[in-house]
N, C-alpha and C positions, 0 to 999 in steps of 0.2 A: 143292880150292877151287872149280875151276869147276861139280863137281855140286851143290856147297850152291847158289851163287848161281842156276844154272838151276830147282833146290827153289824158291827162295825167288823167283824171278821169277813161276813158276810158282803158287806159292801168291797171290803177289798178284792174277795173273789170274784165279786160279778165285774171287777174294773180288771182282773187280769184275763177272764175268759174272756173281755169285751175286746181286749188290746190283742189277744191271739187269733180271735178274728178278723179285725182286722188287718191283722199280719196277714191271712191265708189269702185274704180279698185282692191285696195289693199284688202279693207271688203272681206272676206269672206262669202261666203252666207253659211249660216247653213246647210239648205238643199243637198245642192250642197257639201259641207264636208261630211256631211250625206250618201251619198249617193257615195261617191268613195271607201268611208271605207266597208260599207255594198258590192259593188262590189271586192274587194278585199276579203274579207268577204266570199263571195260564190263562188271566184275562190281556196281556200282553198279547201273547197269541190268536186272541179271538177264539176261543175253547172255553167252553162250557163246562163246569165239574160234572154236568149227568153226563157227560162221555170219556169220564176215566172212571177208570177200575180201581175202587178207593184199597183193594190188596197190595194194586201193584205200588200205587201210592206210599201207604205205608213201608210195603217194604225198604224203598227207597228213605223214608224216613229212620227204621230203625237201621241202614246201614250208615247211617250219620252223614248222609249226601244231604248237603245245603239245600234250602226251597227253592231258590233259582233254578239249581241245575236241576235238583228233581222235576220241575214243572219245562223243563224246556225237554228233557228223555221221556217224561210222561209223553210229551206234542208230540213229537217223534217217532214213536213209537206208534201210540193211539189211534184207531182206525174211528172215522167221524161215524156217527152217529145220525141216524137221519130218521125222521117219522111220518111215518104216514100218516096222512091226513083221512080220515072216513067221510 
């Protein structure tokens, strides 16, 4: 009797860790929403992410400026980026 109930305690724990994971999976992380919008954002403009400055980036992010406007001030701002060829 006590190994079924330890089973079956058991079982119920592995259904609630299973469900809190997939809790975590689904959350969207802010940032990470943040931050596809803002790339989308600056392919509008024809801008590359290797030619921002993922500081100035953020900054804009943690001062709660929208990805839109953040990636149109990023353009704006931003001096192009250009590479030499060897």
């Amino acid at each position: 009797m006590q190994d079924v109930m330890t089973t079956h305690h058991m079982e119920d724990f592995m259904k609630d860790e299973q469900g809190d994971y997939m809790k975590e999976q689904k959350e969207e992380k802010p940032l990470n929403v943040w931050f596809e919008k803002f790339l989308m954002g600056i392919k509008e403009f024809d801008v590359e992410y290797s030619s921002v400055n993922p500081l100035d980036m953020l900054e804009l992010y943690y001062e709660g400026i929208p990805a839109d406007d953040a990636a149109s001030r990023i353009v704006k701002t931003s001096k192009k980026v250009y590479y030499e060829k060897v």
